[in-house]
N, C-alpha and C positions, 0 to 999 in steps of 0.2 A: 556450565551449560552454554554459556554466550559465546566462548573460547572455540566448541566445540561446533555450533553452530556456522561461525563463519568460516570454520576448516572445513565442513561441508560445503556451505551455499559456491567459497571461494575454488574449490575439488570440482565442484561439478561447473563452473562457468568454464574455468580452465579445462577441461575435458571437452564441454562443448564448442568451446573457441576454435580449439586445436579439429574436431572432427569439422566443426564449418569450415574452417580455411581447406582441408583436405576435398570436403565436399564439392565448393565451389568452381572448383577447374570442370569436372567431370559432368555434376548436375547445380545446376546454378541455384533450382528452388528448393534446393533440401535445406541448406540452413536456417533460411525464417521458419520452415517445420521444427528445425531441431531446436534453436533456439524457441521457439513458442513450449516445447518440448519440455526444454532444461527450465524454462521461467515457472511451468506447472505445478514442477519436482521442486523448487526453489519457497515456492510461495509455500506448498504445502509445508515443509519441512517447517517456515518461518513463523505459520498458522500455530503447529504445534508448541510453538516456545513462546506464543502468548498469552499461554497460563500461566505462568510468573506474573506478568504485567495484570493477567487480570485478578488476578489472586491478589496482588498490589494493592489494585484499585477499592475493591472488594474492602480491604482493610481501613482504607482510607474512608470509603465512605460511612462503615462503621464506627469508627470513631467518630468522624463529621460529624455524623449525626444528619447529614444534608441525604436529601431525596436521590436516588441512585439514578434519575431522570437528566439528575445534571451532570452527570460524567457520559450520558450514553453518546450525546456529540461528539467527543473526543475520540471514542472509540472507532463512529461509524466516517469523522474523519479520517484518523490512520487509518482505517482501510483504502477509500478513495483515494489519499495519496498514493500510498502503491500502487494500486492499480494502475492509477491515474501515468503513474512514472512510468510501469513498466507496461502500460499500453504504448504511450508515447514511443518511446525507445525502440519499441517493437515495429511500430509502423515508418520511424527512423530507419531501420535497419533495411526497412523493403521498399525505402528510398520514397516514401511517400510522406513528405516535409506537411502537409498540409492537412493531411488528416491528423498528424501525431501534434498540430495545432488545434484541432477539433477535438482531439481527447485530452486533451489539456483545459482548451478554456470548459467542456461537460466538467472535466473534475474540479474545476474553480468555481463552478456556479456551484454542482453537485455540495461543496465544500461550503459556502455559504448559507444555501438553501436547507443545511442537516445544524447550521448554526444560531438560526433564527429562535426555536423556542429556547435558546441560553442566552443569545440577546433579547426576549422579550423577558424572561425572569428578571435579567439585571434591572434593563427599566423599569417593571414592576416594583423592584424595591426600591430603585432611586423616587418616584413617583412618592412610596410609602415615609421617605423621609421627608419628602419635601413638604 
């Protein structure tokens, strides 16, 4: 599946690369459409082969035995990273340095602020040892 996956995501960047560069002589704005376009088809595609990973996790936590609360950060991390990149990147590409700064440091705080009830678990239990 993972093999197959990045022969996709990789098919379709290289198909949108090649149709921006053609784009760009003729109409200047179609590529940030297109790319915004191919990022869509990319994400979805990636969406879907996160059943593995959660199937994973899923397993993990039943064995644990630990509360399924404490893996759900992780999760709603990896997403905001994505995002997070392929906002950036995006607003890179449309030459705007300063916003894809602004969507950077939202997904840093975003990333912090979805991590605080697994840093207050932790303290919690150092608290209970001490």
């Amino acid at each position: 599946v993972t093999m197959e996956l990045v022969i996709k995501v990789t098919a379709v960047c290289l198909i949108s690369a090649l149709l921006a560069a053609l784009l760009k002589k003729s109409n200047p704005e179609l590529p940030g459409l297109l790319a915004l376009a191919a990022c869509t088809i990319i994400l979805t595609v990636i969406i879907s082969g996160m059943e593995h990973i959660h199937a994973f996790l899923n397993e993990i936590i039943t064995w644990s035995g630990l509360p399924a609360e404490i893996f759900s950060p992780l999760w709603k991390t990896l997403g905001i990273a994505l995002i997070t990149k392929i906002g950036a990147e995006l607003c890179k590409d449309a030459e705007e340095k300063t916003m894809a700064a602004v969507v950077e440091t939202a997904g840093a705080f975003g990333a912090v602020m979805v991590a605080i009830p697994l840093f207050q678990a932790v303290w919690q239990m150092l608290q209970s040892l001490i």
